[in-house]
PDB file with one MODEL, atoms N, CA, C and O in Angstrom:
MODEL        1
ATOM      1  N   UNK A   1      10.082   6.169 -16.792  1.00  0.00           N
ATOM      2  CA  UNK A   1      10.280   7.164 -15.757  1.00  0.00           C
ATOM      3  C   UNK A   1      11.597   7.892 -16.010  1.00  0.00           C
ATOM      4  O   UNK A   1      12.573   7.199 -16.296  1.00  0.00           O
ATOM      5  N   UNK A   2      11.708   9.024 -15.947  1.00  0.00           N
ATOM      6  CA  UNK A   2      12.897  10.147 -16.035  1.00  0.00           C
ATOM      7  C   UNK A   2      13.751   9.793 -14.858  1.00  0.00           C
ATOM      8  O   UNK A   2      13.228   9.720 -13.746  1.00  0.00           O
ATOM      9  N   UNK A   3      14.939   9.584 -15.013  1.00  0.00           N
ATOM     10  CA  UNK A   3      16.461   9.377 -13.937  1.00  0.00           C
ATOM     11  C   UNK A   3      16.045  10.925 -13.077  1.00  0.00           C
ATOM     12  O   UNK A   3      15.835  12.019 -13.600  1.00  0.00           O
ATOM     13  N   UNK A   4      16.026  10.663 -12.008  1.00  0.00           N
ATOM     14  CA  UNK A   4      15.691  11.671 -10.827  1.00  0.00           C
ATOM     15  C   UNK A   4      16.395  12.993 -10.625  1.00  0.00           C
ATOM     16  O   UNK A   4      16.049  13.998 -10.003  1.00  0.00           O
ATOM     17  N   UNK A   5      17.949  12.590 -11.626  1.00  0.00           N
ATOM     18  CA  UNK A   5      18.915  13.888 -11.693  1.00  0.00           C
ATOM     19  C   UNK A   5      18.609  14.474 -13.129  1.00  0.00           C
ATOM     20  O   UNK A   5      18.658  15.679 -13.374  1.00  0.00           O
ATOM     21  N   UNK A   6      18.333  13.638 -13.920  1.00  0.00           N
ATOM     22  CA  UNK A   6      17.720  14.191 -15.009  1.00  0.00           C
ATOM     23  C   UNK A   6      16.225  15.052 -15.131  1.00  0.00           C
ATOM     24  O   UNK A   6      15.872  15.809 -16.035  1.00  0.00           O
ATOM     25  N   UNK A   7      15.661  14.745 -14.181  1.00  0.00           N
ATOM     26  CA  UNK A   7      14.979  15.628 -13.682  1.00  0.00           C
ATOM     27  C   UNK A   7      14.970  16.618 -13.369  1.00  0.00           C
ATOM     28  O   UNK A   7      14.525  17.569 -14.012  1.00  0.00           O
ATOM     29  N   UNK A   8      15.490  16.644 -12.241  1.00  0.00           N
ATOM     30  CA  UNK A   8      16.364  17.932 -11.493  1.00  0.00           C
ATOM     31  C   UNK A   8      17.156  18.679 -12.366  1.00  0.00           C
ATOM     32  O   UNK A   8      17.390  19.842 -12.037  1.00  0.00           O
ATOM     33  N   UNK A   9      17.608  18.257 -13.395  1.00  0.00           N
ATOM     34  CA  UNK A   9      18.401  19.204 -14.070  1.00  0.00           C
ATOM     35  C   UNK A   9      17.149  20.045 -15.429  1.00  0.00           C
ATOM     36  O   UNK A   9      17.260  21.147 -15.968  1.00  0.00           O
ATOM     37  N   UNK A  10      16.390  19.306 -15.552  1.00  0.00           N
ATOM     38  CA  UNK A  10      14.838  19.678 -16.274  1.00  0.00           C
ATOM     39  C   UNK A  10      14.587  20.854 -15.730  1.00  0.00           C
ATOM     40  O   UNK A  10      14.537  21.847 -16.457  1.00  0.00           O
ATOM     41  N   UNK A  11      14.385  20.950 -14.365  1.00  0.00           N
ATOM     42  CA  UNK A  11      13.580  21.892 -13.893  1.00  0.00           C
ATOM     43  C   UNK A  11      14.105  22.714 -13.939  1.00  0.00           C
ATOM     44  O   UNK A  11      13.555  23.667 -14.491  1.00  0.00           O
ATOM     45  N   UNK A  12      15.293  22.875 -13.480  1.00  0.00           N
ATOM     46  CA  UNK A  12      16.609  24.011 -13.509  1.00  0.00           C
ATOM     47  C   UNK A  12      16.477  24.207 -14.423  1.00  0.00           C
ATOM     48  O   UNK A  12      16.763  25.401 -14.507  1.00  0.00           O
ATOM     49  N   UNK A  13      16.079  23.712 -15.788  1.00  0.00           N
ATOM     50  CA  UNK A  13      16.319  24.499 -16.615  1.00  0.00           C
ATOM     51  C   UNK A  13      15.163  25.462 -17.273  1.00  0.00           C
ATOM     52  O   UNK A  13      15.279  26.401 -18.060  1.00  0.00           O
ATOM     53  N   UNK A  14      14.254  25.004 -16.789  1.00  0.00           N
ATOM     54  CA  UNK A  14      12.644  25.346 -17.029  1.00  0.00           C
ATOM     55  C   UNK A  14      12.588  26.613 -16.493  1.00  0.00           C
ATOM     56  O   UNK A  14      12.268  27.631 -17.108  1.00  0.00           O
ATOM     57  N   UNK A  15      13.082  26.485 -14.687  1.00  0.00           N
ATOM     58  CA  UNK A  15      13.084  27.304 -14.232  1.00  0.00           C
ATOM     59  C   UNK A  15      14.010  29.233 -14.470  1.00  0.00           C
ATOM     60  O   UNK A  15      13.825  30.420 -14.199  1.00  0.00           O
ATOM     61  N   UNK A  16      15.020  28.283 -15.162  1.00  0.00           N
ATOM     62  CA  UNK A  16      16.021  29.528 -15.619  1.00  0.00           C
ATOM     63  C   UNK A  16      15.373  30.305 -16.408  1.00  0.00           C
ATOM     64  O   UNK A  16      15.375  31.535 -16.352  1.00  0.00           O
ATOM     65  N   UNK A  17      14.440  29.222 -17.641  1.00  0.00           N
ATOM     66  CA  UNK A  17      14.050  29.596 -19.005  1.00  0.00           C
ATOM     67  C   UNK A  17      13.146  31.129 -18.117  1.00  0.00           C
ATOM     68  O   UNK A  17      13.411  32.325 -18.235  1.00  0.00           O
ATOM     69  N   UNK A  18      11.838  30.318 -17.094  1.00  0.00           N
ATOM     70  CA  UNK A  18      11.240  31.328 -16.659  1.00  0.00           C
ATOM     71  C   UNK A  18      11.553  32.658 -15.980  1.00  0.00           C
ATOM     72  O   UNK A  18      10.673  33.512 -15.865  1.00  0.00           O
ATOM     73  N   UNK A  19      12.725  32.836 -15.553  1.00  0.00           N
ATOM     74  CA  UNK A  19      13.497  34.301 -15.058  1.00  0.00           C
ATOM     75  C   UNK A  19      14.028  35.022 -16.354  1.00  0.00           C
ATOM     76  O   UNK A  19      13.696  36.196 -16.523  1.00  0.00           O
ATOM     77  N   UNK A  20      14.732  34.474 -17.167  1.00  0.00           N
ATOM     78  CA  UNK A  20      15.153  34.738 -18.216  1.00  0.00           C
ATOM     79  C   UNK A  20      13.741  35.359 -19.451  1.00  0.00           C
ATOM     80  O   UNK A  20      13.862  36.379 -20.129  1.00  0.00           O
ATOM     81  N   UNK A  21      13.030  34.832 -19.461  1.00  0.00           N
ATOM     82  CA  UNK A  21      11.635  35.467 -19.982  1.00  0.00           C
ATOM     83  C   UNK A  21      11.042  36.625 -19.354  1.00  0.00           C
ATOM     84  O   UNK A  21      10.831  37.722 -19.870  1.00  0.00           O
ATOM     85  N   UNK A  22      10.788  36.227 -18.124  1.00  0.00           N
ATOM     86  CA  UNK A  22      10.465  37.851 -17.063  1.00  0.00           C
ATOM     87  C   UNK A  22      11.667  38.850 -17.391  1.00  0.00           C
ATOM     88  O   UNK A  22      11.705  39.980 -17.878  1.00  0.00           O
ATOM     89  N   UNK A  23      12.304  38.260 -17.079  1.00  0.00           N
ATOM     90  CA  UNK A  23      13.774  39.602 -17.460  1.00  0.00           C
ATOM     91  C   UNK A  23      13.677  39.968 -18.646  1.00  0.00           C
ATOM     92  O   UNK A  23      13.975  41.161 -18.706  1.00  0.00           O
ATOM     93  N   UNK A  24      13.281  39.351 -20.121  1.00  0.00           N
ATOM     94  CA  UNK A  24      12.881  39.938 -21.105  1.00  0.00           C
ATOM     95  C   UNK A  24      11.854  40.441 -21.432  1.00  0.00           C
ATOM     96  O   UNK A  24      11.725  41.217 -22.379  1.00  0.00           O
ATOM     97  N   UNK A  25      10.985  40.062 -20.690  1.00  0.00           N
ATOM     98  CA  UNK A  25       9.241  40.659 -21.076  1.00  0.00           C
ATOM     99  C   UNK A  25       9.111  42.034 -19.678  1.00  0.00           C
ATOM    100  O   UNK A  25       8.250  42.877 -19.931  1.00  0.00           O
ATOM    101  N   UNK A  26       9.457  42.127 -19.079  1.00  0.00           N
ATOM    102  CA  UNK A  26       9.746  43.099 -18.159  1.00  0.00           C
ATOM    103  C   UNK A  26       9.460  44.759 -18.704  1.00  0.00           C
ATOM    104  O   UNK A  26       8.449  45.457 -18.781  1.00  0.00           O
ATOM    105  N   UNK A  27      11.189  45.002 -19.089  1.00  0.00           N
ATOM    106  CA  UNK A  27      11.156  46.203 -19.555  1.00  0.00           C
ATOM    107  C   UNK A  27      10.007  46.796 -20.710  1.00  0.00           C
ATOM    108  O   UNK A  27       9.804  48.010 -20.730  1.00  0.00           O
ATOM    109  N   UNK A  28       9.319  45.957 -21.601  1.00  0.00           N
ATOM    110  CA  UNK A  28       8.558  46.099 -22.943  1.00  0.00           C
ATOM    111  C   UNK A  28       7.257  46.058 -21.811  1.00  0.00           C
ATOM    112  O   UNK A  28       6.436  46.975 -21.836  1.00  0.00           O
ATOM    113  N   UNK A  29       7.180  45.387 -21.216  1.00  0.00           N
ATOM    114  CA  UNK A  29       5.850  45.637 -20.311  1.00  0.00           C
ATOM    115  C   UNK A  29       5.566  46.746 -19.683  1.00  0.00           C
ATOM    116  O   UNK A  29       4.428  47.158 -19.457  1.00  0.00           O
ATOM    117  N   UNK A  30       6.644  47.296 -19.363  1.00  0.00           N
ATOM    118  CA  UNK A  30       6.638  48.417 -18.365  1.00  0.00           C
ATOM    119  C   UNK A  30       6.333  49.616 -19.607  1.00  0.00           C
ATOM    120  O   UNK A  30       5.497  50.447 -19.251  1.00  0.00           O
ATOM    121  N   UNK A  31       6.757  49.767 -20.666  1.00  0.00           N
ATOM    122  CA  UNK A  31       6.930  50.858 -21.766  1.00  0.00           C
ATOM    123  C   UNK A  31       5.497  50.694 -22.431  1.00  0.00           C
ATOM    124  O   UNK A  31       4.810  51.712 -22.527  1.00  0.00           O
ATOM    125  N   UNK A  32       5.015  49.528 -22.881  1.00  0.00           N
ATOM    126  CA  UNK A  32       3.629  49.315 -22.959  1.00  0.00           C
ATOM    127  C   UNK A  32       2.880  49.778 -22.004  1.00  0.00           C
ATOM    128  O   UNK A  32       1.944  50.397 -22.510  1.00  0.00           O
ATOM    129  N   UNK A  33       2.837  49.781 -20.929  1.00  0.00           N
ATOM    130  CA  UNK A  33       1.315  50.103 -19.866  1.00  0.00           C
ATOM    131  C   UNK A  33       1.455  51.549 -19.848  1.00  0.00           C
ATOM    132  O   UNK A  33       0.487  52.261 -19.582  1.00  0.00           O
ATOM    133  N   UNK A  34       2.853  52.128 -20.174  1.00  0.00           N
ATOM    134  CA  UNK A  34       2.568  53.897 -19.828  1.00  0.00           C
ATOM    135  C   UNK A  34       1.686  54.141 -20.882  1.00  0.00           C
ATOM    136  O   UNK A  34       0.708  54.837 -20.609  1.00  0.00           O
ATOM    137  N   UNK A  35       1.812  53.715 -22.066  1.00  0.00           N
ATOM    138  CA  UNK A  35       1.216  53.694 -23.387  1.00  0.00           C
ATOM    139  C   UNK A  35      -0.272  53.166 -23.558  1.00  0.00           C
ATOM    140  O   UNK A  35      -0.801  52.879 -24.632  1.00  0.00           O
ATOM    141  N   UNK A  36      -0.911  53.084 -22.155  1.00  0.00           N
ATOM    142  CA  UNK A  36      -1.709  52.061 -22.137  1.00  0.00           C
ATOM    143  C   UNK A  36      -2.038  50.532 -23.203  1.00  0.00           C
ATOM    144  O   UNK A  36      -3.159  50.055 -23.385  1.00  0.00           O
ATOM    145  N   UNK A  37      -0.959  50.087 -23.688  1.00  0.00           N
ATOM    146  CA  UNK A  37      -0.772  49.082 -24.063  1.00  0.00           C
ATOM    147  C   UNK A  37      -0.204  47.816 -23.879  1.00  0.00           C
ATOM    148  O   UNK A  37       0.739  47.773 -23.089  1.00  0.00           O
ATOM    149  N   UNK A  38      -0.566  46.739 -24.438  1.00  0.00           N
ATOM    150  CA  UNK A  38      -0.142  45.092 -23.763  1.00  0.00           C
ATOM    151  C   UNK A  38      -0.015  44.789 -24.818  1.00  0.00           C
ATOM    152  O   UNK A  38      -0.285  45.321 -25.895  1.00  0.00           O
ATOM    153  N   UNK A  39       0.720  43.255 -24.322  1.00  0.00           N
ATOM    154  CA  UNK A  39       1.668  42.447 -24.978  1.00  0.00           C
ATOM    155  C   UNK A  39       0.941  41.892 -26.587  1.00  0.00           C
ATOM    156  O   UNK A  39       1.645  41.757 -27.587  1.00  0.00           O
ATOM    157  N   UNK A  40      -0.234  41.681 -26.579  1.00  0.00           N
ATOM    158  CA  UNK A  40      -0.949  41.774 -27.868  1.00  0.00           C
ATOM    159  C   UNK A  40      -0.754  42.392 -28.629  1.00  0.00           C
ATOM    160  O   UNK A  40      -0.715  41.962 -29.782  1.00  0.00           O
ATOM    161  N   UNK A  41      -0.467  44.152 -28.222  1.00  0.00           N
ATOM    162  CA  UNK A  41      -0.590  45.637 -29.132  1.00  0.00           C
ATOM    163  C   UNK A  41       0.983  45.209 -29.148  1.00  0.00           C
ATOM    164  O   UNK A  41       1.391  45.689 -30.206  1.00  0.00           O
ATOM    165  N   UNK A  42       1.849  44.683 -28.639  1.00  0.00           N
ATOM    166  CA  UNK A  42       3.139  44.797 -28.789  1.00  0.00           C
ATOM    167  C   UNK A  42       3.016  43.523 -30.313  1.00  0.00           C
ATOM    168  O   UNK A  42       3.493  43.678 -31.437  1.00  0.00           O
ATOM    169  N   UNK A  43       2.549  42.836 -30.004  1.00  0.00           N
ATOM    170  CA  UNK A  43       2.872  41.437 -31.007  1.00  0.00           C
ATOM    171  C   UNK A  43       2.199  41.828 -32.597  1.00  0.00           C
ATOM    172  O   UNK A  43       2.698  41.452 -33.658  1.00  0.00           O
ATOM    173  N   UNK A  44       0.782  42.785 -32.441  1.00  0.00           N
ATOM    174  CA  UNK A  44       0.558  43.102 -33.336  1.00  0.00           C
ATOM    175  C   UNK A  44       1.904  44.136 -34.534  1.00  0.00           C
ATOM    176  O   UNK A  44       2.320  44.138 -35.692  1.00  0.00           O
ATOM    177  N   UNK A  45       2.078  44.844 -33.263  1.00  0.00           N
ATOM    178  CA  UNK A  45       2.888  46.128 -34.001  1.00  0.00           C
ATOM    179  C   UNK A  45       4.478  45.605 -34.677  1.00  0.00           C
ATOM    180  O   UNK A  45       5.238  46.096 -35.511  1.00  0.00           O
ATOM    181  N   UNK A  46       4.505  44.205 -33.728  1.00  0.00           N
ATOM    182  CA  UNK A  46       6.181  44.125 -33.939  1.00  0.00           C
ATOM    183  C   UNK A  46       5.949  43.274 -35.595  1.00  0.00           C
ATOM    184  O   UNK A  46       6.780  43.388 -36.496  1.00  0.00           O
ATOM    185  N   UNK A  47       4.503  42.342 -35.741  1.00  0.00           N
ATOM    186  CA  UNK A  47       4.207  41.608 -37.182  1.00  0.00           C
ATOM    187  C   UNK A  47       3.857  42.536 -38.461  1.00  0.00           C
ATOM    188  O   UNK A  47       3.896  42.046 -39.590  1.00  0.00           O
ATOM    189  N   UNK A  48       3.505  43.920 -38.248  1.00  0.00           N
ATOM    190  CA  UNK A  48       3.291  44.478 -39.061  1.00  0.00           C
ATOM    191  C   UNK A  48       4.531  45.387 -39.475  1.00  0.00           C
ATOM    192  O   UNK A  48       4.950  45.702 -40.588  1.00  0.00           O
ATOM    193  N   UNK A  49       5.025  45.735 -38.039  1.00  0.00           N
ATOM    194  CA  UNK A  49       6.527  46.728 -38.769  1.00  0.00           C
ATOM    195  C   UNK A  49       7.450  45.395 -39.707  1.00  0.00           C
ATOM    196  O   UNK A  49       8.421  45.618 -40.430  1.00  0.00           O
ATOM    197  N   UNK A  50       6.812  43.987 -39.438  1.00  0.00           N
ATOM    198  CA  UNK A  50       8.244  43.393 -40.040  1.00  0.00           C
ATOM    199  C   UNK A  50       7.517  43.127 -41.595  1.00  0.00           C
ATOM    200  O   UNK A  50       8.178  43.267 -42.624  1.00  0.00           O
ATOM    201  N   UNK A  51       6.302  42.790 -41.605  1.00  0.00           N
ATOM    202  CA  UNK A  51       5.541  42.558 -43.395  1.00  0.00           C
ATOM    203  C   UNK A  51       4.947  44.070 -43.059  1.00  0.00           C
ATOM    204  O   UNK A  51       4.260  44.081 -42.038  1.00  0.00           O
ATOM    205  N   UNK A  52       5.081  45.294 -43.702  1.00  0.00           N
ATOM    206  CA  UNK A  52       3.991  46.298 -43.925  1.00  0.00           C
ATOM    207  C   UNK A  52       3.114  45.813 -45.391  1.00  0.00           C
ATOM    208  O   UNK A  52       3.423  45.288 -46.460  1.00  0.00           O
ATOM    209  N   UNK A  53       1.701  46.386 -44.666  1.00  0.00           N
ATOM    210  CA  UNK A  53       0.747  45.845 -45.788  1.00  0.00           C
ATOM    211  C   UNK A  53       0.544  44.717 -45.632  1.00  0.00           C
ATOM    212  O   UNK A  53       0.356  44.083 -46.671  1.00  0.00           O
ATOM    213  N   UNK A  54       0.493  44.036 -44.469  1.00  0.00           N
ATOM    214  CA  UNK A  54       0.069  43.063 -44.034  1.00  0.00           C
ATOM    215  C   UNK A  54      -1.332  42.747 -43.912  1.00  0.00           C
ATOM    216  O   UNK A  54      -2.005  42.936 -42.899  1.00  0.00           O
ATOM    217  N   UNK A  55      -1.699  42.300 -44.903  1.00  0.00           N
ATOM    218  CA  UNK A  55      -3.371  42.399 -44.535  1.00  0.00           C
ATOM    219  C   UNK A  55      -3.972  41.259 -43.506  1.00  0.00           C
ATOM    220  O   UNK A  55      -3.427  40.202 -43.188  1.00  0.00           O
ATOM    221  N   UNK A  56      -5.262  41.775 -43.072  1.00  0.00           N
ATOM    222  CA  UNK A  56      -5.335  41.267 -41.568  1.00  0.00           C
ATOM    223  C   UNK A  56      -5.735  39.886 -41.951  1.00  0.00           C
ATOM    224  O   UNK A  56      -5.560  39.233 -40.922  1.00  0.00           O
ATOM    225  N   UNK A  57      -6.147  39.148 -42.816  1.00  0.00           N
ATOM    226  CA  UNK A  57      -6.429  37.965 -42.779  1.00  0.00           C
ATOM    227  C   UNK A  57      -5.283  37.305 -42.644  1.00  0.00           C
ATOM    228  O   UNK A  57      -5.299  36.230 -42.045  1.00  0.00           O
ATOM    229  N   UNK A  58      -4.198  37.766 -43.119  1.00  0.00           N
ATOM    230  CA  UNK A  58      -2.720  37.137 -43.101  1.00  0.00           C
ATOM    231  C   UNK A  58      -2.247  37.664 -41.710  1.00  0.00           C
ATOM    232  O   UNK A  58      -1.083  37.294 -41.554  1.00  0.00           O
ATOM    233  N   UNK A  59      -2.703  38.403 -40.608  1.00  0.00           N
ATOM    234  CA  UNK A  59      -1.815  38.502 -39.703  1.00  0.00           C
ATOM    235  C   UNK A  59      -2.841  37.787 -38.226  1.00  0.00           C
ATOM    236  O   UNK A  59      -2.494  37.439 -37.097  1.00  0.00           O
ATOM    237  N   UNK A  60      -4.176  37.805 -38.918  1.00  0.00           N
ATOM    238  CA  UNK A  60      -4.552  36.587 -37.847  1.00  0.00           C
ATOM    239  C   UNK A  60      -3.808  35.113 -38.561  1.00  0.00           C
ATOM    240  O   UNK A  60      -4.000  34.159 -37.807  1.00  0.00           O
ATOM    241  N   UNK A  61      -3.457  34.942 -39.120  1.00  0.00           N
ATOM    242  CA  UNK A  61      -2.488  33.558 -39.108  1.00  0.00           C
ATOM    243  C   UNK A  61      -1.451  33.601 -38.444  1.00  0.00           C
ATOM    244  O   UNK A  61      -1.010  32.652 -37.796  1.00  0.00           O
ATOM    245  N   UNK A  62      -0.906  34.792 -38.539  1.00  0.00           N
ATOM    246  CA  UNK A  62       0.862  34.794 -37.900  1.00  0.00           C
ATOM    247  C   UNK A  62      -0.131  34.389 -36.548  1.00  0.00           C
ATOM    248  O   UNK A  62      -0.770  33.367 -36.297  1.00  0.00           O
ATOM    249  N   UNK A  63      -0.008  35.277 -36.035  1.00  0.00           N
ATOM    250  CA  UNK A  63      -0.786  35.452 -34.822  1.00  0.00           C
ATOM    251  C   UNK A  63      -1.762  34.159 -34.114  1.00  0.00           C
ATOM    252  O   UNK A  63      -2.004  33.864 -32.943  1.00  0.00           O
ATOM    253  N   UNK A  64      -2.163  33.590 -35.379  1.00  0.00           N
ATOM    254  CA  UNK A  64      -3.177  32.371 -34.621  1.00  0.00           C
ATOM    255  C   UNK A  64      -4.140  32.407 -33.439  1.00  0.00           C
ATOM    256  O   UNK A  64      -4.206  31.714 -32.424  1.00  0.00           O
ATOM    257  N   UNK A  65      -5.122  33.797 -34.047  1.00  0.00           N
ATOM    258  CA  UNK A  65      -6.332  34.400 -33.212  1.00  0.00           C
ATOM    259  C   UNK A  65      -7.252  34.748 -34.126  1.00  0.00           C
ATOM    260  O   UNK A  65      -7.345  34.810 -35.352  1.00  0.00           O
ATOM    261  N   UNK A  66      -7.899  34.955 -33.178  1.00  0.00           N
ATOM    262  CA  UNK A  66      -9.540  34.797 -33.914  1.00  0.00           C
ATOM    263  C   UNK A  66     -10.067  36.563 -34.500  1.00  0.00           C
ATOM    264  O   UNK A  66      -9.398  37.461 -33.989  1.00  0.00           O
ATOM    265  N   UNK A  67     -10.622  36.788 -34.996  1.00  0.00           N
ATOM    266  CA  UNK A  67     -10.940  37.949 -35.617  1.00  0.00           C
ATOM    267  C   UNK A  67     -11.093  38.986 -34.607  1.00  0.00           C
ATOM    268  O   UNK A  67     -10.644  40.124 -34.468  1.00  0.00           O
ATOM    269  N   UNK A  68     -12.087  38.014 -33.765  1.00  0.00           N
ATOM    270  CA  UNK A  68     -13.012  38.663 -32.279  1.00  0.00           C
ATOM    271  C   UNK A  68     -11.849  39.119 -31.972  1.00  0.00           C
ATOM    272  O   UNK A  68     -11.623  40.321 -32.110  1.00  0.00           O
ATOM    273  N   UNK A  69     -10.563  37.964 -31.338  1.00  0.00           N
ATOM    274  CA  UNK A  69      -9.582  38.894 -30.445  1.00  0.00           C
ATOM    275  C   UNK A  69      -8.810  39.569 -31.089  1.00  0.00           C
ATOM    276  O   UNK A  69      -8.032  40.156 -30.336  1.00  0.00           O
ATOM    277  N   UNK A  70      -8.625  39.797 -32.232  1.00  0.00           N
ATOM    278  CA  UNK A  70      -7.332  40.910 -32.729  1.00  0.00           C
ATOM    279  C   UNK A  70      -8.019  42.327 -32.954  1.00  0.00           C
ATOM    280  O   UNK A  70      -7.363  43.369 -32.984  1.00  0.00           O
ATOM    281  N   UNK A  71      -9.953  42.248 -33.171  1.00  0.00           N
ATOM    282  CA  UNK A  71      -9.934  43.510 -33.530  1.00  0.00           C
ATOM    283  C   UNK A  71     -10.243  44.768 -32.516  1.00  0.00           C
ATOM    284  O   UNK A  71     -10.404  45.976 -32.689  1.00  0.00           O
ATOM    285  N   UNK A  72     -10.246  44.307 -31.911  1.00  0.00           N
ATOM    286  CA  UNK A  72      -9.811  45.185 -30.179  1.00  0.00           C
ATOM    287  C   UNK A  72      -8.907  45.903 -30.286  1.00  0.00           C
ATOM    288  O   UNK A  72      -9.049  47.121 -30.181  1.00  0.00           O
ATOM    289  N   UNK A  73      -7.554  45.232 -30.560  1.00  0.00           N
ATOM    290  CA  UNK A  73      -6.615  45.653 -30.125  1.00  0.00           C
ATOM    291  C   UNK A  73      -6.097  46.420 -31.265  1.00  0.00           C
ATOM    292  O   UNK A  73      -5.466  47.465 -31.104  1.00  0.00           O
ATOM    293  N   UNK A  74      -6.420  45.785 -32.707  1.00  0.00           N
ATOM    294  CA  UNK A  74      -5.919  46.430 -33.797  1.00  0.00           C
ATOM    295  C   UNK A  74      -6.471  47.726 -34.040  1.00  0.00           C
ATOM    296  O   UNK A  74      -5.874  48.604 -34.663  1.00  0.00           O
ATOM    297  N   UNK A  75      -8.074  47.889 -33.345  1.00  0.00           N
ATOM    298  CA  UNK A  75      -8.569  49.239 -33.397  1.00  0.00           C
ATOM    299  C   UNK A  75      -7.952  50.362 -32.564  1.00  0.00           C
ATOM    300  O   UNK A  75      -7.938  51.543 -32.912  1.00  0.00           O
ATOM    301  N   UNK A  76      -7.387  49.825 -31.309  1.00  0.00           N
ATOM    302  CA  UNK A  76      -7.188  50.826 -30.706  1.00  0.00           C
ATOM    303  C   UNK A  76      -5.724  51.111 -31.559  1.00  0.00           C
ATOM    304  O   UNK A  76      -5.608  52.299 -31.861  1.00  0.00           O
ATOM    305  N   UNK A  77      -5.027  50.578 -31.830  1.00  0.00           N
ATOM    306  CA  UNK A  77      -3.440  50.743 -32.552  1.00  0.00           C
ATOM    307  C   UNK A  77      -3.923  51.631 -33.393  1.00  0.00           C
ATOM    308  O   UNK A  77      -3.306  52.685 -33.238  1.00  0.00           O
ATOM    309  N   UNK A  78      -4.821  51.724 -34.301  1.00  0.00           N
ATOM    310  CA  UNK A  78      -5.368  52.211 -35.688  1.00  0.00           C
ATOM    311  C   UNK A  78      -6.134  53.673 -35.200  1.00  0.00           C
ATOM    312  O   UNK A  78      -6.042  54.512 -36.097  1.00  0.00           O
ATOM    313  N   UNK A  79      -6.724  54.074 -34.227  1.00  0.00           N
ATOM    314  CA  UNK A  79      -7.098  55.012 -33.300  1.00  0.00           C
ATOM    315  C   UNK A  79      -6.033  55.437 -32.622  1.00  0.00           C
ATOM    316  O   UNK A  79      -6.121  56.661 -32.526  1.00  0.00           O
ATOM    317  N   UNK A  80      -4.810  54.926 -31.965  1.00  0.00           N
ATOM    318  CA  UNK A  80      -3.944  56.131 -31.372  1.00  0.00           C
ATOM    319  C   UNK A  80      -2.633  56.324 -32.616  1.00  0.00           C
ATOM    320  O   UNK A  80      -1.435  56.364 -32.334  1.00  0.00           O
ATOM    321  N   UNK A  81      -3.214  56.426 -34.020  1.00  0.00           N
ATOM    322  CA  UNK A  81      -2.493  56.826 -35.050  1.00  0.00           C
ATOM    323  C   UNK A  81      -0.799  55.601 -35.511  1.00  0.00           C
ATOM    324  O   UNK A  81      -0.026  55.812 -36.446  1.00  0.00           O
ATOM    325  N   UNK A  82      -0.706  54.350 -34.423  1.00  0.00           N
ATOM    326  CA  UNK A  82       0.367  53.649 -34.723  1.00  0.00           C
ATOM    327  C   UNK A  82       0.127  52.331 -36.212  1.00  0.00           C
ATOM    328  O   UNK A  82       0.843  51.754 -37.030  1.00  0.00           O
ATOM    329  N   UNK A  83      -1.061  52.385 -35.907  1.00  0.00           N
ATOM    330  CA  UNK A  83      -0.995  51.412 -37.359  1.00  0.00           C
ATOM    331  C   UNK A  83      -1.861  52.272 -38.336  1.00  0.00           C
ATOM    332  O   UNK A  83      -2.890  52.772 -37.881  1.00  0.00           O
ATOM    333  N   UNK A  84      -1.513  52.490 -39.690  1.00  0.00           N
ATOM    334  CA  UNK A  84      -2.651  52.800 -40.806  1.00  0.00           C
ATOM    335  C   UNK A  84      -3.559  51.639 -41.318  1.00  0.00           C
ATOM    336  O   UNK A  84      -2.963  50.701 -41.846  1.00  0.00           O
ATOM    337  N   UNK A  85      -4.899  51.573 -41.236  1.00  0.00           N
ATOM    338  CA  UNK A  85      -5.387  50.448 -41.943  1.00  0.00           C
ATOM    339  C   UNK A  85      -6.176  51.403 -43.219  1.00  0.00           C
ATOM    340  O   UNK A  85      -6.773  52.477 -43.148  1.00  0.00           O
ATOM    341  N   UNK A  86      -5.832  50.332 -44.596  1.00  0.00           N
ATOM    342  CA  UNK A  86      -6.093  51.015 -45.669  1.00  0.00           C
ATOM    343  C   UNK A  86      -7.403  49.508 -45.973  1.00  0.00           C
ATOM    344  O   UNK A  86      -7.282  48.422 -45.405  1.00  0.00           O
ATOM    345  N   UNK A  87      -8.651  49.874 -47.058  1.00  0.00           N
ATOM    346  CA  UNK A  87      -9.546  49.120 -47.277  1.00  0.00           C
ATOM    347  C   UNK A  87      -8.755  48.225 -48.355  1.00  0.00           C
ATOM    348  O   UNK A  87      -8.008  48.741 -49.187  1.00  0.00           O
ATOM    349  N   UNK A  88      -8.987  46.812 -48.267  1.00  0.00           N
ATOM    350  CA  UNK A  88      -8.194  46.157 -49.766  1.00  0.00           C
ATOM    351  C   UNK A  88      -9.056  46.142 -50.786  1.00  0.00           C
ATOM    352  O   UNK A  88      -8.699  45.730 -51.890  1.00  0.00           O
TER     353      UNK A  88
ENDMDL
END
């Protein structure tokens, strides 16, 4: 069993972690939805600006999703002109 202040000091910190995350995911949320875009189209765009030519079998690994869910999102990126996809 966890010491009861050691506890208490757990949560506090859990809890901080969680304000501290909203306060960072916040502003990028808000700049995404004018864009009609989410945190996915954000995660895609931020793995490809960092490897370009990232081919997609290698960025469903970063990512650790399934084909089904990335190609939603990668189409629409690739349709409002932010990602180029070239055939390999």
């Amino acid at each position: 069993m966890i010491d009861p202040k050691r506890q208490a000091e757990l949560r506090e910190s859990i809890e901080i972690f969680f304000f501290a995350y909203r306060a960072f995911t916040t502003p990028p949320d808000r700049i995404l939805a004018e864009r009609g875009l989410g945190r996915v189209h954000h995660r895609i765009l931020y793995f490809v600006a960092r490897s370009p030519g990232i081919a997609v079998n290698a960025l469903l690994g970063v990512l650790d999703v399934s084909k089904q869910a990335l190609h939603a999102p990668l189409r629409e990126l690739v349709d409002k002109g932010l990602i180029a996809a070239t055939p390999a």
